[in-house]
PyMOL CGO cylinders between C-alpha atoms (Angstrom):
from pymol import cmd
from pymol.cgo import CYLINDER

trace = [
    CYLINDER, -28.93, -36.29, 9.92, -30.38, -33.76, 7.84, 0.3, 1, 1, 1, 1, 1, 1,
    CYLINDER, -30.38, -33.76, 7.84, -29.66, -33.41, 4.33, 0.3, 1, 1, 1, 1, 1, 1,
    CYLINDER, -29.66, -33.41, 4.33, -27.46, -30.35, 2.60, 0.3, 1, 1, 1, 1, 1, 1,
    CYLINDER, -27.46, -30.35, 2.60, -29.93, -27.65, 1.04, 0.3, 1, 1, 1, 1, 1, 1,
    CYLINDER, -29.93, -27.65, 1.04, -28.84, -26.26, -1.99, 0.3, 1, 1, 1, 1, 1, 1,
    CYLINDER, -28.84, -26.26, -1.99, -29.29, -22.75, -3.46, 0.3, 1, 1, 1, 1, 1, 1,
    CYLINDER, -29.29, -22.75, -3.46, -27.98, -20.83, -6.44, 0.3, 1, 1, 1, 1, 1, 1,
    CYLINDER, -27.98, -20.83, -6.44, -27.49, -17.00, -5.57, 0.3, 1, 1, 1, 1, 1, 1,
    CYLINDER, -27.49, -17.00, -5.57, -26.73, -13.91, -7.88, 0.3, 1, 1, 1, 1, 1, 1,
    CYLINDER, -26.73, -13.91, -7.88, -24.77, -10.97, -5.87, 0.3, 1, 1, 1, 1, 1, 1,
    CYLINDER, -24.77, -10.97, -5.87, -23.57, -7.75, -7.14, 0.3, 1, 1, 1, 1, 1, 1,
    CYLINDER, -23.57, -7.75, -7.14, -19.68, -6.65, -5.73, 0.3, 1, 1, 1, 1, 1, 1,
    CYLINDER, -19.68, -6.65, -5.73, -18.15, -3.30, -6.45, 0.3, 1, 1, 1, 1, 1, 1,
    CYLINDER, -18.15, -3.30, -6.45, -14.30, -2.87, -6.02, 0.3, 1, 1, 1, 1, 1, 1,
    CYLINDER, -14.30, -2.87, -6.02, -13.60, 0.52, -5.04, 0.3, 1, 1, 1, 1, 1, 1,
    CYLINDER, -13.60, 0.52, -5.04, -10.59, 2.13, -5.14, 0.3, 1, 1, 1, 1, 1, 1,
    CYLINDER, -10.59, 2.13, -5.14, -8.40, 5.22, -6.30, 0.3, 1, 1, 1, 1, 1, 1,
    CYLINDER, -8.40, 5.22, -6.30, -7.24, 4.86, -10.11, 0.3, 1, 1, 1, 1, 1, 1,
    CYLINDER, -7.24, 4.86, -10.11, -4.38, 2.70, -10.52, 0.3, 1, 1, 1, 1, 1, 1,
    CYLINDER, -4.38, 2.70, -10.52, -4.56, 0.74, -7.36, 0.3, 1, 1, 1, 1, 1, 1,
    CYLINDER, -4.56, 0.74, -7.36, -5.40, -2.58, -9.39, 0.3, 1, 1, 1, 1, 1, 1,
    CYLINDER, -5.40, -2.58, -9.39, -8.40, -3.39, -9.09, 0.3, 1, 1, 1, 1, 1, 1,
    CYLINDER, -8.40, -3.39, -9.09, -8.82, -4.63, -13.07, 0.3, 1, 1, 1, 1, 1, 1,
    CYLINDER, -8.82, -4.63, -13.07, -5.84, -6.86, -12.39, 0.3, 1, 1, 1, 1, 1, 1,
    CYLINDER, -5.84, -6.86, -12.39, -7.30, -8.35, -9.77, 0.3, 1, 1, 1, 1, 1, 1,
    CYLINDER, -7.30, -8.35, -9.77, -10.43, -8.83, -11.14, 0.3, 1, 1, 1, 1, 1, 1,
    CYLINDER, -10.43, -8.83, -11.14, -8.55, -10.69, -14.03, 0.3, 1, 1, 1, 1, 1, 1,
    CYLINDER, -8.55, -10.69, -14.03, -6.61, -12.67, -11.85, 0.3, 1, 1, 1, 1, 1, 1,
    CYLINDER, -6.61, -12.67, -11.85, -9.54, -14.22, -9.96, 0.3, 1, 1, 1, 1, 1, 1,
    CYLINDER, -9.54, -14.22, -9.96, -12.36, -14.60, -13.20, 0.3, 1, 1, 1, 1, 1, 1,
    CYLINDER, -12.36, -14.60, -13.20, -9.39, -15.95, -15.56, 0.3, 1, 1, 1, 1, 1, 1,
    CYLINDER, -9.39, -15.95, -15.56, -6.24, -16.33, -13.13, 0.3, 1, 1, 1, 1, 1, 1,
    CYLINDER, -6.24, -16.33, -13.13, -4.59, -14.37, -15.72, 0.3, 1, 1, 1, 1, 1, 1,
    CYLINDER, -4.59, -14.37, -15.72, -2.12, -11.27, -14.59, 0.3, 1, 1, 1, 1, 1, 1,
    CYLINDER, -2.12, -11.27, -14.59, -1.63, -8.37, -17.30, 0.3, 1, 1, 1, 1, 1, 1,
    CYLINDER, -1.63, -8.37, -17.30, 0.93, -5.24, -16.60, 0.3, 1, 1, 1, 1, 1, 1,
    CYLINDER, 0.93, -5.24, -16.60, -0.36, -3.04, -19.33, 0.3, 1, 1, 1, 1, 1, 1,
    CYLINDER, -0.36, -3.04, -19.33, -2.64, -0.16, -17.38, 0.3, 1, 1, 1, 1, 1, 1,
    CYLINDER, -2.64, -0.16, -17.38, -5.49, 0.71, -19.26, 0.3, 1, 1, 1, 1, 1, 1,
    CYLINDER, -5.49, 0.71, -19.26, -7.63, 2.85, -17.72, 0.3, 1, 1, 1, 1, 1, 1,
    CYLINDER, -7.63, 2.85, -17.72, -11.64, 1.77, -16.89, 0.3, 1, 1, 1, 1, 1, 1,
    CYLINDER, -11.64, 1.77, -16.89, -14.30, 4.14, -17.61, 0.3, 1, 1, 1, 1, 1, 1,
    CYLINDER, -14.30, 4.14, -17.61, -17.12, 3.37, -15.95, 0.3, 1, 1, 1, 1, 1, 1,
    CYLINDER, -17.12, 3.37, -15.95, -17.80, 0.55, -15.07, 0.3, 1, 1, 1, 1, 1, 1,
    CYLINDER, -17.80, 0.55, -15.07, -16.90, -3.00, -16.27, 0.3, 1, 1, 1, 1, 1, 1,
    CYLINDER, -16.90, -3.00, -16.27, -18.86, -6.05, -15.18, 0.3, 1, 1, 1, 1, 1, 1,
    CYLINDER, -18.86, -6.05, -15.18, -17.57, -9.41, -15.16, 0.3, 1, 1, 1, 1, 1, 1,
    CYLINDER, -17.57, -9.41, -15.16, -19.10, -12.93, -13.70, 0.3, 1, 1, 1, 1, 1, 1,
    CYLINDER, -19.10, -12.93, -13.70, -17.93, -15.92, -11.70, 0.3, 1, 1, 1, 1, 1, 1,
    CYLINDER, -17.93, -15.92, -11.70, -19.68, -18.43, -9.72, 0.3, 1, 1, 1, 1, 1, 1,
    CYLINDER, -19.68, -18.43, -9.72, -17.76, -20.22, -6.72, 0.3, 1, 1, 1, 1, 1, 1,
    CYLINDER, -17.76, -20.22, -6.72, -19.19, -22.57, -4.42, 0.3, 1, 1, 1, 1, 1, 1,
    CYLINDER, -19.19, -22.57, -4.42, -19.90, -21.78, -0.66, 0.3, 1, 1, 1, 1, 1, 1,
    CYLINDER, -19.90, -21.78, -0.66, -20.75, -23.98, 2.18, 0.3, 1, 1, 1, 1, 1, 1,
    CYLINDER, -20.75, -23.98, 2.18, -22.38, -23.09, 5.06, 0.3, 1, 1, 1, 1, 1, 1,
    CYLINDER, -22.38, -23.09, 5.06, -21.67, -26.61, 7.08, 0.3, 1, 1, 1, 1, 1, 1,
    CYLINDER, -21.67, -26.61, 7.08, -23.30, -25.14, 10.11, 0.3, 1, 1, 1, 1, 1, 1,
    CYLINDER, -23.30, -25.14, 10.11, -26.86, -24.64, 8.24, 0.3, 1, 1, 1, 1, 1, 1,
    CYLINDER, -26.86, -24.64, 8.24, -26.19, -27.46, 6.02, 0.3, 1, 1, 1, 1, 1, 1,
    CYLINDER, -26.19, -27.46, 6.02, -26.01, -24.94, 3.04, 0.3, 1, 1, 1, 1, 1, 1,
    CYLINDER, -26.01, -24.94, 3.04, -24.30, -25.41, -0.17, 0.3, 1, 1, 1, 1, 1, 1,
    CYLINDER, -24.30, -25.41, -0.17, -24.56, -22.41, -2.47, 0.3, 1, 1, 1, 1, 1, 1,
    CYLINDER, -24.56, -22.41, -2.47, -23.38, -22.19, -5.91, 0.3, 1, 1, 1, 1, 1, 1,
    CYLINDER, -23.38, -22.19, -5.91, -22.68, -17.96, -5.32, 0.3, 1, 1, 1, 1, 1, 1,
    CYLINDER, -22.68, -17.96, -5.32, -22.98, -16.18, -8.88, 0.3, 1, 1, 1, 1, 1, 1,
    CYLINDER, -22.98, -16.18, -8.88, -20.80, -12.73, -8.41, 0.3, 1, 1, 1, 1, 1, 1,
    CYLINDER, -20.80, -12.73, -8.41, -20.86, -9.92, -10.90, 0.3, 1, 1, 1, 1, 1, 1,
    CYLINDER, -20.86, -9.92, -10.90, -18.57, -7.82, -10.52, 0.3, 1, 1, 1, 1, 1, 1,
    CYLINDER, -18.57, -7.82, -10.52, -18.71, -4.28, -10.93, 0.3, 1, 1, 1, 1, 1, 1,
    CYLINDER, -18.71, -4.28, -10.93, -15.03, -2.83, -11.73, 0.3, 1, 1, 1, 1, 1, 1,
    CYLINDER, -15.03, -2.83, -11.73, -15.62, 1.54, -10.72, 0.3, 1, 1, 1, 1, 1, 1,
    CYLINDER, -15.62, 1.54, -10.72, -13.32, 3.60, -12.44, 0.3, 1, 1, 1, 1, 1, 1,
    CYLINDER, -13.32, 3.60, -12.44, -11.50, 5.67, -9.87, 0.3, 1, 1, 1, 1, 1, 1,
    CYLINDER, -11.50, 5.67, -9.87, -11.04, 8.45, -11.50, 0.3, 1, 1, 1, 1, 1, 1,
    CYLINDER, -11.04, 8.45, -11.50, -12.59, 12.18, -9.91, 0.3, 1, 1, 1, 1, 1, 1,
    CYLINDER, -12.59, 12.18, -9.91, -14.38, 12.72, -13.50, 0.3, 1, 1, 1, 1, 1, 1,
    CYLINDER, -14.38, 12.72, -13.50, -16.14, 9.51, -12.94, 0.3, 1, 1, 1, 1, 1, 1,
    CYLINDER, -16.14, 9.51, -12.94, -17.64, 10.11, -9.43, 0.3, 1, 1, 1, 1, 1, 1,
    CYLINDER, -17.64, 10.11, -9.43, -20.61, 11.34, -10.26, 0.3, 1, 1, 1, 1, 1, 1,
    CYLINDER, -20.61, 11.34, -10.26, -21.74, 7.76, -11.66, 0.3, 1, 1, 1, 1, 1, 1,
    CYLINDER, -21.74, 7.76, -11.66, -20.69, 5.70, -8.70, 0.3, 1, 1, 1, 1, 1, 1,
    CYLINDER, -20.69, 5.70, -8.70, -23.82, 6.48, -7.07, 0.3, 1, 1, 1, 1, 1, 1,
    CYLINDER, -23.82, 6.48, -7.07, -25.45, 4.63, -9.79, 0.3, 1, 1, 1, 1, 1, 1,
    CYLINDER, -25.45, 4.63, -9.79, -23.08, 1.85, -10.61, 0.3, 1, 1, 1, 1, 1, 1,
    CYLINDER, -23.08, 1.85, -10.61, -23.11, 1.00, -6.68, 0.3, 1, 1, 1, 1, 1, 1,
    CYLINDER, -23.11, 1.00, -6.68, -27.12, 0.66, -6.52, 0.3, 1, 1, 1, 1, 1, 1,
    CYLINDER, -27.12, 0.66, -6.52, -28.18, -3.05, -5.67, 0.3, 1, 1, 1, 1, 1, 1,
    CYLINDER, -28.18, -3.05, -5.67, -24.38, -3.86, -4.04, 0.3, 1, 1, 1, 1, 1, 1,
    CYLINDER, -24.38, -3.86, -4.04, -24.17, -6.18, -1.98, 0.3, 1, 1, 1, 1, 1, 1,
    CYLINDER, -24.17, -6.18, -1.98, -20.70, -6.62, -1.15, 0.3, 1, 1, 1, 1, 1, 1,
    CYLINDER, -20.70, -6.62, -1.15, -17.67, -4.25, -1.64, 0.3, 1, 1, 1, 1, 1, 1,
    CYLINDER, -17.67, -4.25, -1.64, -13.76, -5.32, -2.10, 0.3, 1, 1, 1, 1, 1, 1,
    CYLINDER, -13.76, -5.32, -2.10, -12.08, -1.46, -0.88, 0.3, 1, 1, 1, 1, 1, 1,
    CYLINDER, -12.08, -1.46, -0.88, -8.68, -1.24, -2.72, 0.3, 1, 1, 1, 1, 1, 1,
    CYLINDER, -8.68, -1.24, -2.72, -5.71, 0.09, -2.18, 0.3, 1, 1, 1, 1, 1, 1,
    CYLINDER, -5.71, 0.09, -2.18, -1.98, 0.31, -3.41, 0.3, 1, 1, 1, 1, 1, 1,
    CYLINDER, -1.98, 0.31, -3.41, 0.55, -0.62, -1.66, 0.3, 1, 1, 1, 1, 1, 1,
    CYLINDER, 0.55, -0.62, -1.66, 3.55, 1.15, -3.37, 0.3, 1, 1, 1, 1, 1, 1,
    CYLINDER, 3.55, 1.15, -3.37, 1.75, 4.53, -2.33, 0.3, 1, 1, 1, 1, 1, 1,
    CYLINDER, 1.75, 4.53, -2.33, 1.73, 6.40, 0.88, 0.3, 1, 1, 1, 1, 1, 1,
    CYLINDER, 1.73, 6.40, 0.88, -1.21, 7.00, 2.18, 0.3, 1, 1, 1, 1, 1, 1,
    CYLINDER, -1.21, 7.00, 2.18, -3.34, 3.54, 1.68, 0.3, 1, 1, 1, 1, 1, 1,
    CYLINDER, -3.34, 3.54, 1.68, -4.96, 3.94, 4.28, 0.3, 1, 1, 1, 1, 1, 1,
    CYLINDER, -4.96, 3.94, 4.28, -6.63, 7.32, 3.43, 0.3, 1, 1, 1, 1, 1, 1,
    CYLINDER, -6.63, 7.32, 3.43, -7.50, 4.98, -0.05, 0.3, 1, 1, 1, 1, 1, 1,
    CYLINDER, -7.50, 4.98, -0.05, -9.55, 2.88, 1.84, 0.3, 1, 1, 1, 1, 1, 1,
    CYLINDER, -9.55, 2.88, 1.84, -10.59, 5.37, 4.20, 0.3, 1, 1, 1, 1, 1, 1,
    CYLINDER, -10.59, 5.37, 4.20, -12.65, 7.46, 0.92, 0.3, 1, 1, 1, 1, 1, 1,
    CYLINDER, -12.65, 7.46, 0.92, -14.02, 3.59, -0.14, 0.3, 1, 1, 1, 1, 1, 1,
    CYLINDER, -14.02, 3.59, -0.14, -15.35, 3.36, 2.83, 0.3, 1, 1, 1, 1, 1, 1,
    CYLINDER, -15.35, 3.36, 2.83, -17.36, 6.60, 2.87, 0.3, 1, 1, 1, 1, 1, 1,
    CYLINDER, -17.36, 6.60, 2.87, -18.15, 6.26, -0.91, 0.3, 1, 1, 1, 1, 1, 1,
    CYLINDER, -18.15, 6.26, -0.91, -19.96, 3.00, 0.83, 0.3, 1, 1, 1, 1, 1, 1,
    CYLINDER, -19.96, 3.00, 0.83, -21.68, 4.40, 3.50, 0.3, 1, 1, 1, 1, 1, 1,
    CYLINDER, -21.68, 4.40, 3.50, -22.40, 7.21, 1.06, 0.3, 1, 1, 1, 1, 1, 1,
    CYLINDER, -22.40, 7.21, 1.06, -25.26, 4.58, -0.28, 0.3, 1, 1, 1, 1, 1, 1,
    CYLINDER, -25.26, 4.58, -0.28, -27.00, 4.03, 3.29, 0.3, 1, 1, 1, 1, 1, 1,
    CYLINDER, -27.00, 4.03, 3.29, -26.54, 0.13, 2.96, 0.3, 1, 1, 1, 1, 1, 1,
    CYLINDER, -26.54, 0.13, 2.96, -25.06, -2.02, 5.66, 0.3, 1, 1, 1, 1, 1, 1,
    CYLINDER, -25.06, -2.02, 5.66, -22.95, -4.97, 3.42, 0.3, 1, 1, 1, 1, 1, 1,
    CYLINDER, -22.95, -4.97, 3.42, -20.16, -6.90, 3.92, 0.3, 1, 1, 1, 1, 1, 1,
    CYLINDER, -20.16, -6.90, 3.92, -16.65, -5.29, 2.87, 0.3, 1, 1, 1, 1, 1, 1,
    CYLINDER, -16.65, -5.29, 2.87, -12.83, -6.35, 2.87, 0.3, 1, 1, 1, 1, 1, 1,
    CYLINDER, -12.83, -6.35, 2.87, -10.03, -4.93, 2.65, 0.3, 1, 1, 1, 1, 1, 1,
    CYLINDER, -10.03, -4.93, 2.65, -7.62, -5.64, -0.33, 0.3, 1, 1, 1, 1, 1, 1,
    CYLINDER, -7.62, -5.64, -0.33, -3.90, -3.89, 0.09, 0.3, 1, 1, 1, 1, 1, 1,
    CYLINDER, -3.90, -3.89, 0.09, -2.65, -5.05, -3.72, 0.3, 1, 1, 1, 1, 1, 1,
    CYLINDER, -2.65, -5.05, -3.72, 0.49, -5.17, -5.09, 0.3, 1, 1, 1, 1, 1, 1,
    CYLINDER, 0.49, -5.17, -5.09, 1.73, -6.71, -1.93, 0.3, 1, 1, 1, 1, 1, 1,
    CYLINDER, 1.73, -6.71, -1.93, 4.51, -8.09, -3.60, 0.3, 1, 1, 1, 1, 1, 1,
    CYLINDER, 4.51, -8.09, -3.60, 5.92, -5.00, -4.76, 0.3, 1, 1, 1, 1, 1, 1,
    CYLINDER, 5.92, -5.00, -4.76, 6.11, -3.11, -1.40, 0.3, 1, 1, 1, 1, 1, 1,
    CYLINDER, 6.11, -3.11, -1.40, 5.18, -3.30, 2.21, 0.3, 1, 1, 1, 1, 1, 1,
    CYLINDER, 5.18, -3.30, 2.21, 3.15, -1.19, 4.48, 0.3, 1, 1, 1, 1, 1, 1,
    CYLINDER, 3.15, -1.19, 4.48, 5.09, 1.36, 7.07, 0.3, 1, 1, 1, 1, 1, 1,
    CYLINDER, 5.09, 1.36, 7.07, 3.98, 0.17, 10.71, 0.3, 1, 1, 1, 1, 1, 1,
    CYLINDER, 3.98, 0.17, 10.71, 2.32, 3.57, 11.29, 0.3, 1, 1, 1, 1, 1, 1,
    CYLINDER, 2.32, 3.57, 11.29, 0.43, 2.81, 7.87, 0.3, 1, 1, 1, 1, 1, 1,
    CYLINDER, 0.43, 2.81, 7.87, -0.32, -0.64, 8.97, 0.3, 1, 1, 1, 1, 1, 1,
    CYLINDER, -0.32, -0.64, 8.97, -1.36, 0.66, 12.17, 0.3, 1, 1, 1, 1, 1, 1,
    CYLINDER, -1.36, 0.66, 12.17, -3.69, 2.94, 10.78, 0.3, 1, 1, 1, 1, 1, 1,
    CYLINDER, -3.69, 2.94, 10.78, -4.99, 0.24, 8.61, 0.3, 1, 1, 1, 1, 1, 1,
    CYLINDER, -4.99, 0.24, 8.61, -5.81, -2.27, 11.00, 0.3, 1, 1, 1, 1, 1, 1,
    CYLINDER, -5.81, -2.27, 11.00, -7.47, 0.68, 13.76, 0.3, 1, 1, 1, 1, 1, 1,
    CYLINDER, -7.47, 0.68, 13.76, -9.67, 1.17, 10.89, 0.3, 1, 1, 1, 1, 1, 1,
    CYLINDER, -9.67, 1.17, 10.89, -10.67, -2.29, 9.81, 0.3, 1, 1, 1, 1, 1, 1,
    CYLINDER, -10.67, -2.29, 9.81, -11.10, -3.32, 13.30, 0.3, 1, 1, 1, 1, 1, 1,
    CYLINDER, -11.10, -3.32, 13.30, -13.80, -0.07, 14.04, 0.3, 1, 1, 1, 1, 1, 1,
    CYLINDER, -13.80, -0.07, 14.04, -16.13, -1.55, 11.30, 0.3, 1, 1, 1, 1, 1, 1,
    CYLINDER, -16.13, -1.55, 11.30, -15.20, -5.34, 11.46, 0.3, 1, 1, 1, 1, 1, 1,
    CYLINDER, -15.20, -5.34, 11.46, -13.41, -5.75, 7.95, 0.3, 1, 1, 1, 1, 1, 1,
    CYLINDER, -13.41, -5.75, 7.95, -11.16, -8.19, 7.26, 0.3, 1, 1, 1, 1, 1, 1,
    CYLINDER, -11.16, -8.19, 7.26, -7.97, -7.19, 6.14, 0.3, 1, 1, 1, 1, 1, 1,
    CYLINDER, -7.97, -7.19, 6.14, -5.53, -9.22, 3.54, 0.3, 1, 1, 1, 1, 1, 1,
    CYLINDER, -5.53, -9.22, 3.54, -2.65, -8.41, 1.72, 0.3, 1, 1, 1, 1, 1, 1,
    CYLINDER, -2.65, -8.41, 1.72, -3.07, -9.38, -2.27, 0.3, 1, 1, 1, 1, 1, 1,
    CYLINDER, -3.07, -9.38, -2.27, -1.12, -9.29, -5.47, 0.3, 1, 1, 1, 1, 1, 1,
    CYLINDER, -1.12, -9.29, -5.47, -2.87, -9.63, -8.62, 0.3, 1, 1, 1, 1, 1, 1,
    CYLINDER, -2.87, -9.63, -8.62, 0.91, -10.21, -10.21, 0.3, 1, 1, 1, 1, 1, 1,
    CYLINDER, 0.91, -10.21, -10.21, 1.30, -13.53, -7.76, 0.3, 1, 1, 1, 1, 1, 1,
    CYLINDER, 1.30, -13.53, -7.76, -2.35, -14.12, -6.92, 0.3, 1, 1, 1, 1, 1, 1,
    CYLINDER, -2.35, -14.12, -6.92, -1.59, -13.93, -3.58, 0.3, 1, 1, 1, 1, 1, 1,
    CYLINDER, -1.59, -13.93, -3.58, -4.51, -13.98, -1.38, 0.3, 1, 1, 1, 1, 1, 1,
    CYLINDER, -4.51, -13.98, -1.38, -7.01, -12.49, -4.30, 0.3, 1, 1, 1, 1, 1, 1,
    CYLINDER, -7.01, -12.49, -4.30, -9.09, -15.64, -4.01, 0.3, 1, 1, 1, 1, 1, 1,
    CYLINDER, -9.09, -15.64, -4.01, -8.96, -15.97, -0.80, 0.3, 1, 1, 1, 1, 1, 1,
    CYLINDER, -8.96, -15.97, -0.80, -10.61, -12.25, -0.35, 0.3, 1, 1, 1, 1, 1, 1,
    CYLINDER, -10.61, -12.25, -0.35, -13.17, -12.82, -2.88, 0.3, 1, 1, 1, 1, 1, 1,
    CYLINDER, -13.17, -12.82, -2.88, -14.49, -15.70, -1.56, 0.3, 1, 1, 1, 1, 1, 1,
    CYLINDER, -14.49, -15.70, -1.56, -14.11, -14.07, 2.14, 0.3, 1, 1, 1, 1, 1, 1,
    CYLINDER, -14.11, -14.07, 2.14, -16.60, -11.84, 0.75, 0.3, 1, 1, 1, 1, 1, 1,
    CYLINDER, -16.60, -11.84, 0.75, -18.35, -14.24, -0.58, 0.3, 1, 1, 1, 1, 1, 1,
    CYLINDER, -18.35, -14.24, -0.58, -18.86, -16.12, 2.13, 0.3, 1, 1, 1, 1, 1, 1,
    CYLINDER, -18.86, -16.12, 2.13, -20.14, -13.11, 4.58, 0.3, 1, 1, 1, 1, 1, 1,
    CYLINDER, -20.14, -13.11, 4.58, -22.58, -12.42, 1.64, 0.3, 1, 1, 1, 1, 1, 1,
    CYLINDER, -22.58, -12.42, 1.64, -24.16, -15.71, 1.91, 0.3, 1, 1, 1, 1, 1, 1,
    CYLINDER, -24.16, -15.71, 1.91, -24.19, -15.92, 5.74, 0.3, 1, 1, 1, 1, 1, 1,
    CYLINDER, -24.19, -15.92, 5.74, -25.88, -12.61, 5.52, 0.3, 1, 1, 1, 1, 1, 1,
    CYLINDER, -25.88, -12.61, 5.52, -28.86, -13.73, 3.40, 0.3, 1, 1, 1, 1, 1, 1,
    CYLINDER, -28.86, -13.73, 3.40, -28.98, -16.81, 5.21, 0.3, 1, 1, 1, 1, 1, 1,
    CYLINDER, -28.98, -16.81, 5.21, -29.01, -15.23, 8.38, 0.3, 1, 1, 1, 1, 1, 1,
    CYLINDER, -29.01, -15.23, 8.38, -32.39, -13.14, 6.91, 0.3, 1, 1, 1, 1, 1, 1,
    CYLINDER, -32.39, -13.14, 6.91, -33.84, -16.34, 5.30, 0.3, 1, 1, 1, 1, 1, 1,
    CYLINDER, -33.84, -16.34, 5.30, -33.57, -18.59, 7.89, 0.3, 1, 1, 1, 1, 1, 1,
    CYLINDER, -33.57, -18.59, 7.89, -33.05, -16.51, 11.07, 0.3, 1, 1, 1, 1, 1, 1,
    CYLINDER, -33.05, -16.51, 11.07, -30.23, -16.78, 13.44, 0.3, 1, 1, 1, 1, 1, 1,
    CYLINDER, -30.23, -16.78, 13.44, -28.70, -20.24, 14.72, 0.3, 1, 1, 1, 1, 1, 1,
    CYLINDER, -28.70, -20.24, 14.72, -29.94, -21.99, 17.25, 0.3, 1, 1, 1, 1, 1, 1,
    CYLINDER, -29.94, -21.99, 17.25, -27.61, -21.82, 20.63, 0.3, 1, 1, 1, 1, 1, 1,
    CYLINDER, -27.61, -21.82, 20.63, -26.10, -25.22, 20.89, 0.3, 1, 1, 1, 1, 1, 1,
]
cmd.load_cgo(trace, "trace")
């Protein structure tokens, strides 16, 4: 039996989104599992760090994953900056709010603002404040025909409850380190 390598990672993750969809909140409620209703605005961008393990049990990978994550203000004004904020990504959480029609056209202009960069990374889906409203089927529909063209996962979150916002951060997480591993070490051997 082979023994587990180790590694220690550094990988930069935008959240994208239109202003107000949450994407502070959840930010806050992964890095300090702390939920705040007071909206203030980002301008900018804000970066924040947390490292969470990943295993890879198929390579026999452990990897302590260092994110920083890069909060983009979604405001018009601060558009023009994206461009540079997003430089070096290497993972993207796409955000949008629940309470508001149209989510899907939310994640629809994250999406773009990716592909905008001419980078191929891994992406997910994040439809916050879950809790406070759910999606119409046509919405939903919509949603999911979209995920499923570019193979993003898809999960419902609520910084307010925590629901799922872990669970898509490390998601993330763990298609960023199957990525690099799949460029350091080549694909897997067919069984």
């Amino acid at each position: 039996m082979t023994a587990t390598a180790s590694y220690e990672l550094m990988k930069k993750v935008c959240l994208l989104g239109d202003p107000g969809v949450g994407k502070t909140s959840l930010i806050r409620r992964f890095v300090t599992d702390n939920f705040d209703d007071h909206y203030i605005s980002t301008i900018g961008a804000k970066i924040t760090k947390k490292t969470i393990p990943i295993e890879i049990p198929a390579r026999q990978l452990s990897v302590a994953l260092i994110l920083m994550i890069w909060d983009l203000a979604g405001q018009k004004e601060y558009m023009a900056f994206h461009e540079m904020h997003m430089k070096g990504m290497e993972g993207v959480l796409a955000v949008a709010d629940l309470t508001r029609r149209n989510a899907s056209d939310s994640l629809k202009g994250a999406l773009a603002m990716a592909d905008r960069m001419g980078v191929d990374v891994p992406m997910v889906f994040m439809l916050n404040k879950a809790d406070l409203a759910e999606p119409s089927d046509e919405e939903l529909k919509d949603i999911r025909k979209l995920a499923a063209q570019e193979s993003i996962p898809v999960l419902a979150t609520s910084a307010k409850t925590g629901l799922n916002v872990e669970q898509a951060f490390c998601r993330l997480g763990s298609e960023m380190v199957e990525s690099w591993a799949l460029r350091k070490f080549g694909p897997l051997p067919d069984l």
